[in-house]
C-alpha positions in Angstrom: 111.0 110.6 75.8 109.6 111.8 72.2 110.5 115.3 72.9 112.0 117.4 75.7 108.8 118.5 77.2 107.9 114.7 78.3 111.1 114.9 80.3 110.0 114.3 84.1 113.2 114.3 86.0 112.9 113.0 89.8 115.9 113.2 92.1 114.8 110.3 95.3 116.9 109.8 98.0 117.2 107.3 101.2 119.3 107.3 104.0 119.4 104.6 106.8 120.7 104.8 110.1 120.6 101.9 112.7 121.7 100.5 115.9 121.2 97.2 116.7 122.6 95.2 119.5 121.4 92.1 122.4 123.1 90.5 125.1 122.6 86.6 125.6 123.2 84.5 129.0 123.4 80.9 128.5 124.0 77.7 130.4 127.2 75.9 130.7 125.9 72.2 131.6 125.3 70.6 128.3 124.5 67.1 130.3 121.8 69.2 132.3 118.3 68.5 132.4 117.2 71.8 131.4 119.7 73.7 129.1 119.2 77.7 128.8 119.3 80.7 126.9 118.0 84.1 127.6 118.9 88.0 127.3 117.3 91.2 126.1 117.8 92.7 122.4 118.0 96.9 121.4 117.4 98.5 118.0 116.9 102.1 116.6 116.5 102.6 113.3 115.6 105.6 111.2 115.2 106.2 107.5 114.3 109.1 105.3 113.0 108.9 101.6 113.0 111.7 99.7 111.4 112.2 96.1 111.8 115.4 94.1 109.6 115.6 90.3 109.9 118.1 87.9 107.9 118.4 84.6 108.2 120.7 81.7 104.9 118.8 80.0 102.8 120.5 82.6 105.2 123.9 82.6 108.0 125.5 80.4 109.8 126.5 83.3 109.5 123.3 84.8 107.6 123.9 88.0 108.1 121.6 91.2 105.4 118.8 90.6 105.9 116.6 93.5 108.6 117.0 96.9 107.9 115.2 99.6 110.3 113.4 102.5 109.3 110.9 105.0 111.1 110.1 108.1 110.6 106.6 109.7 111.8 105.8 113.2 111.6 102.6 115.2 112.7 101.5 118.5 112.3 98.5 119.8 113.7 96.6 123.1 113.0 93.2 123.8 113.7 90.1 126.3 113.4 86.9 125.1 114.1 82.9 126.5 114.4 79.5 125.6 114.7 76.2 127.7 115.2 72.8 126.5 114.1 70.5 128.5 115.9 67.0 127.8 113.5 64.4 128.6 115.8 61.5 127.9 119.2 61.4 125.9 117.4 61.6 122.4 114.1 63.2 123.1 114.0 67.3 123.8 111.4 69.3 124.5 111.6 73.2 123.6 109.8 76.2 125.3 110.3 79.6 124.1 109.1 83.1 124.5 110.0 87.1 123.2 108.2 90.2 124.5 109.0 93.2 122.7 108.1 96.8 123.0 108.0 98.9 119.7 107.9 102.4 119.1 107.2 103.5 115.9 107.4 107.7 114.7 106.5 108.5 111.7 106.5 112.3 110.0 105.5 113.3 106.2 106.4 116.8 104.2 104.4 116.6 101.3 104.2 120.1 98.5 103.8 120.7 95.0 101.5 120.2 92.3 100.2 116.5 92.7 99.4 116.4 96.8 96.9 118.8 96.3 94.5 118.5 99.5 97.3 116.6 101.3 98.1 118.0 104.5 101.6 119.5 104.1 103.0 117.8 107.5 101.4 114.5 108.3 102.5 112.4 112.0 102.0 109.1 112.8 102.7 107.1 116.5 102.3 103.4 117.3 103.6 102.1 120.6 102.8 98.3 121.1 103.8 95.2 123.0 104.1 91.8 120.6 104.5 88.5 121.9 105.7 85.3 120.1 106.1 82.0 121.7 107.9 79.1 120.0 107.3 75.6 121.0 109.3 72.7 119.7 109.7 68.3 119.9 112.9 66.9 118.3 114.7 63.1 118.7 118.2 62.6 117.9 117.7 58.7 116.5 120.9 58.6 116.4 124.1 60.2 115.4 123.2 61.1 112.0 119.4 61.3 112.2 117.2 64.0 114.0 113.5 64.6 113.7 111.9 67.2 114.9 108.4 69.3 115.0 107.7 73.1 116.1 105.3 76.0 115.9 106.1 79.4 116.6 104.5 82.7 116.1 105.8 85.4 114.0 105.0 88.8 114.0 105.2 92.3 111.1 105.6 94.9 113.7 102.3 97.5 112.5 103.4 101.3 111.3 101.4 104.3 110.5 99.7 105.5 107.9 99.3 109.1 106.5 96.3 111.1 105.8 94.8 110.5 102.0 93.9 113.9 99.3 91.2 115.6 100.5 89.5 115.3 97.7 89.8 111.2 98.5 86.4 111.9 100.7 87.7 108.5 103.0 88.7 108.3 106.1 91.8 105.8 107.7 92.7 105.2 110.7 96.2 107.2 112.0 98.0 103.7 112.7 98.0 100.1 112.0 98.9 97.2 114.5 101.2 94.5 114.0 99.8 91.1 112.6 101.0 87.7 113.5 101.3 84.3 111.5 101.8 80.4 113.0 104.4 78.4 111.6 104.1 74.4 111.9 107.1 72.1 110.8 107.8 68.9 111.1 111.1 67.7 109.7 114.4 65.3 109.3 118.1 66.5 109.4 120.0 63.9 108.5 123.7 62.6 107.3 124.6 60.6 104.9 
C-alpha cells in the first residue's frame, strides 16, 4: 500500500467440524466362489467462513465494507456392496454398488457496503439420492502379473447456491444437483 488510506484490512475465518464413520461386513472364505463386502457409511460435516473488510480509501473512519458468514452443513448416510465373483482361479469378475442419501443446508449473512441489493439472510436445501455402480474384470496370470479392466461411476454431491445483487437483474435456480463422471481403466500390476 502507497499510503495508509489504500489499507483494506479483512479478518476471514473457517471452522470445520465433522463426523465421519462406516461399518463393513465381509466374508471369511477366501476359496469361495463369491467373496463379499458390504456395510453402511455416516458423515456430518459443517463449516463456517467468515470474511470481515474494512477500508479507509472509501471512509476515514473506516466503515464496515464487506461482513458476511456462511454456514455449510452436509449429512450424508450410505450403504454400499461389492461381490467378486471368481470365475476360475485367475479370472474374477467384480460387481459393485453405493446408494447414498445427502442432505445439504446451507445459510448466508451478508451486510455492508459491497452486498448492496443482496438479501441480508440467504437459505439454501438440497436433499438427493446418488447412485454409483462399479463394475470390474481382472486375471492374475500368475503370481507376479495381474491385469485388470473396470468402470465405475463417480459422483460431486450438488450444493446450493445464493441469491445474486439485485441490481444483477438474473435469476438462478435455489439449488444445484450432483453430476456424475465414468471412469474406464484397463491396466497391469506387476512384479519384477
Amino acid at each position: 500500500a502507497e499510503s495508509q488510506s489504500d489499507v483494506a484490512p479483512q479478518l476471514i475465518g473457517q471452522t470445520v467440524r465433522g463426523f465421519t464413520g462406516d461399518l463393513r461386513l465381509a466374508s471369511t472364505q477366501r476359496d469361495a466362489f463369491v467373496t463379499w463386502v458390504a456395510g453402511i457409511f455416516y458423515e456430518h460435516r459443517s463449516q463456517v467462513d467468515s470474511l470481515t473488510i474494512y477500508s479507509a480509501a472509501v471512509n476515514p473512519t473506516a466503515p464496515l465494507i464487506c461482513c458476511g458468514s456462511e454456514l455449510n452443513t452436509d449429512d450424508q448416510i450410505a450403504a454400499f456392496a461389492q461381490g467378486d465373483f471368481h470365475v476360475t482361479d485367475r479370472l474374477t469378475g467384480t460387481l459393485g454398488a453405493r446408494v447414498s442419501k445427502v442432505d445439504n443446508d446451507q445459510r448466508a449473512d451478508e451486510a455492508g457496503f459491497f452486498p448492496t441489493g443482496v438479501p441480508p439472510v440467504a437459505y439454501a436445501t438440497l436433499k438427493e439420492t446418488t447412485y454409483t455402480p462399479r463394475v470390474a474384470l481382472s486375471y492374475q496370470a500368475d503370481h507376479n502379473n495381474l491385469f485388470y479392466m473396470a468402470a465405475s461411476k463417480g459422483c460431486r454431491v450438488g450444493g446450493g447456491n445464493f441469491p445474486p445483487p439485485s441490481y444483477c437483474n438474473v435469476a438462478i435456480p435455489n439449488t444445484f444437483n450432483s453430476d456424475y463422471v465414468w471412469s474406464y481403466e484397463v491396466g497391469a500390476k506387476n512384479k519384477l
